[in-house]
Structure formats: structure tokens, C-alpha cells
C-alpha positions in Angstrom: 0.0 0.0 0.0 1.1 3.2 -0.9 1.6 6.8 1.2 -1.8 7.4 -0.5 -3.3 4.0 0.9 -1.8 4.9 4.7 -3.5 8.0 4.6 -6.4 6.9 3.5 -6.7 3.7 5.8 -5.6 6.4 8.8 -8.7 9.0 7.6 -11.4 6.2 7.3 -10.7 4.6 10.4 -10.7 7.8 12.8 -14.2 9.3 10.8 -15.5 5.5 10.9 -15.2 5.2 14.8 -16.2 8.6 15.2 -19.2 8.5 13.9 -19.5 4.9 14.2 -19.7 5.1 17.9 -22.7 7.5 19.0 -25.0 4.6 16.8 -23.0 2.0 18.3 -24.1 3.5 21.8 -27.6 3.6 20.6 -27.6 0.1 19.3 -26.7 -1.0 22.3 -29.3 0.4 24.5 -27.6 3.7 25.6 -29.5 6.4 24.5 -30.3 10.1 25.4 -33.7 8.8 27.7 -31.8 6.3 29.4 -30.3 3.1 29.4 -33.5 1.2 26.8 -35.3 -1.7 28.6 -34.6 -5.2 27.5 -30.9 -4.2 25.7 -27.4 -5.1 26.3 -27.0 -2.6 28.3 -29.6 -2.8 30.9 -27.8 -6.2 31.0 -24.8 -4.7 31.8 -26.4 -2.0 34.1 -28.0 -4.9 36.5 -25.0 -7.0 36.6 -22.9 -3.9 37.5 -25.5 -2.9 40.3 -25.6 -6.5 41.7 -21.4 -6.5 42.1 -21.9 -2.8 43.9 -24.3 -4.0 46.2 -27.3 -2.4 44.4 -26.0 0.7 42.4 -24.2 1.6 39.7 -21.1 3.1 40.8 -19.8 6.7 39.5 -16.9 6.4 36.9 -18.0 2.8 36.0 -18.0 1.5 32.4 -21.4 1.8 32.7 -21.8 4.9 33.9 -19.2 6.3 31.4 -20.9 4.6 28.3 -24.1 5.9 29.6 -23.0 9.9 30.0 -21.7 9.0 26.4 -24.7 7.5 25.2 -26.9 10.3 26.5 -24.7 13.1 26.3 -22.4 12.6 22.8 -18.5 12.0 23.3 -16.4 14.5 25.5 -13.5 16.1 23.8 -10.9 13.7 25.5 -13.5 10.7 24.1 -13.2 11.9 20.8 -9.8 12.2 20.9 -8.9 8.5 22.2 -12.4 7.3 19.7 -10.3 9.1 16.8 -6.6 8.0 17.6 -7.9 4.2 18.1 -9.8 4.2 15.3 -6.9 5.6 12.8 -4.9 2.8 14.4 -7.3 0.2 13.4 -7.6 1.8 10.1 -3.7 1.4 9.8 -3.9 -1.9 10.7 -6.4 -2.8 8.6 -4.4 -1.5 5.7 -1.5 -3.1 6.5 -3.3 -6.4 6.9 -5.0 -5.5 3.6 -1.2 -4.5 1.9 -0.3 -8.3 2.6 -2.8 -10.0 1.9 -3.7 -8.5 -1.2 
């Protein structure tokens, strides 16, 4: 793959994940009402609450991907959404480079 190829496999992966993870989020069952009855993530919420005793702890993955879900991604968010997701775009174009 060329310097073209990089870029291009560095771009889509960081715009992918961006956007990709707000509808991800949603998907799951975090959304701006709440975590949605019946979804993975009111899964994830009861298990959490039954390892705390009863309650969702503050700062827990759940708790985070629920502010995300409801609020959109923080700046720092979007910044380690965008730099993994250009890594995975690199990766996959490496991958991609070999293969093909």
C-alpha cells in the first residue's frame, strides 16, 4: 500500500469510529432517555448494580458509556475514539497491503 493507501486507511478509520460510535451506543441500549429496557445494556447495568451492592457506581464502564450515550462524546472521548480508530484503520491496511 502506498503513502496514499496509509492516509487513506488512517482517515477512514478515525471518521468511521467517530461517527460509528454514537450509533453503536444507541444500538446497544444507551441512548439520550436512558439506558433502553430489555438491551445489552440494561444487562450490563443490572449486573454492574448486583457486584456494587445495588447501584451503579460513579466512573464505571457503565456509567461512562451511559453519559456517552446520553450526552455525545467529551473532547478527550473523541480524541482517544479518533486515535484508536486511525490505528485500526492502519492496521487494517496493513493487513489488507499483505494480503492482497
Amino acid at each position: 500500500m502506498g503513502p496514499a493507501g496509509t492516509v487513506a486507511a488512517i482517515v477512514g478509520g478515525a471518521v468511521v469510529s467517530v461517527v460509528g460510535a454514537p450509533v453503536v451506543l444507541g444500538a446497544i441500549g444507551f441512548t439520550s432517555a436512558g439506558i433502553a429496557a430489555g438491551s445489552y445494556a440494561a444487562g450490563m447495568m443490572s449486573a454492574a448494580a448486583v457486584a456494587n451492592g445495588g447501584a451503579v457506581a460513579a466512573g464505571s464502564t457503565v456509567a461512562v458509556l451511559q453519559a456517552a450515550g446520553a450526552a455525545g462524546l467529551s473532547g478527550t472521548a473523541t480524541a482517544v475514539v479518533t486515535g484508536t480508530g486511525a490505528a485500526v484503520g492502519t492496521a487494517v491496511g496493513w493487513l489488507a497491503a499483505i494480503i492482497i
